[in-house]
Phi, psi and omega in degrees: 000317158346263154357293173297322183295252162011310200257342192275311209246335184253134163309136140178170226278142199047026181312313183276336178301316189279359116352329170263303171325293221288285175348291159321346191280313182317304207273345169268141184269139196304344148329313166263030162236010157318279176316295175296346157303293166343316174288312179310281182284009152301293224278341201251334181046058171250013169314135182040039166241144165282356169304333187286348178267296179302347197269291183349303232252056178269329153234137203231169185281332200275331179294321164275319181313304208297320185276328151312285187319320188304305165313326170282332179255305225264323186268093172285165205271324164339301172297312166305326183266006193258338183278311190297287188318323166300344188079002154340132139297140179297353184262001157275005151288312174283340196269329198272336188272308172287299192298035155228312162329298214274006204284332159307289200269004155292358175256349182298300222270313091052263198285311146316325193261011163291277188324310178254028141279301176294007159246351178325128156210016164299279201311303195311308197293355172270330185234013194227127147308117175329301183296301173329282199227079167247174146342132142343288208283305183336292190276336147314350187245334165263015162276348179271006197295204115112172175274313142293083165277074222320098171291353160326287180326269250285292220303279211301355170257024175269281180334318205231023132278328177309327190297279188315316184305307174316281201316249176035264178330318184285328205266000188255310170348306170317292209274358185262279225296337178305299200295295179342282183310322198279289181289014184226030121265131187280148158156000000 
């Protein structure tokens, strides 16, 4: 949201070039930032942590594009400069102005880097042990293992990987259909 705020509302100098960057960024498939992540996290010897799955993908390239566009339609520049007349700092503009603006696509945005964390099983399944620590999906592909594999098994850990994303959906749920209704009065 930082990020989106920054590259939406504020000057400065190569704002659209690194802006192309970030975007570019967008367009390499994350297959080929598998090793050197990998190495990074060797080097950090967060290998079989679960930090190594959650930290990556904690800021993504698609999160600042979605909250620039957002920031940019949803936050007028009025407000901002009448909290700067006021004498706001910037980070009591972003904490009283942006994160309440922004609070629909941060539950938006949320609720996507949720989903394709919980369904990742390239990475977990690379930096994570089988036995140990593993993943949802991880440990759902290794009920399939075997010469017979029980699907019974396979179903009900489908099923109980499912669980969280609703409860996800329900408590996020709120705050997108809030935003929704919030931008569709008119007056």
């Amino acid at each position: 949201t930082i990020a989106g705020f920054a590259f939406a509302k504020l000057r400065f100098r190569g704002r659209n070039a690194l802006m192309l960057v970030v975007i570019g960024t967008m367009m390499v498939p994350p297959q080929l930032s598998v090793i050197p992540l990998y190495m990074m996290v060797a080097e950090l010897d967060w290998t079989d942590q679960l930090q190594a799955v959650i930290l990556p993908s904690i800021v993504s390239a698609f999160g600042v594009f979605f909250m620039r566009q957002y920031l940019l339609q949803a936050l007028p520049d009025e407000l901002i400069e009448a909290a700067r007349v006021d004498g706001a700092s910037s980070w009591r503009v972003i904490w009283h102005i942006v994160f309440p603006a922004a609070r629909p696509a941060m539950a938006v945005l949320g609720m996507l880097m949720f989903v394709q964390t919980w369904n990742d099983f390239l990475w977990p399944f690379l930096v994570l042990t089988q036995t140990g620590n593993p993943t949802v999906q991880v440990a759902v592909a290794g009920l399939g293992r075997g010469y017979t594999p029980d699907q019974s098994l396979i179903m009900a850990g489908a099923l109980l990987g499912t669980v969280p994303l609703l409860l996800v959906f329900a408590i996020f749920g709120k705050q997108i259909v809030g935003g929704i209704m919030q931008g569709a009065v008119k007056g």
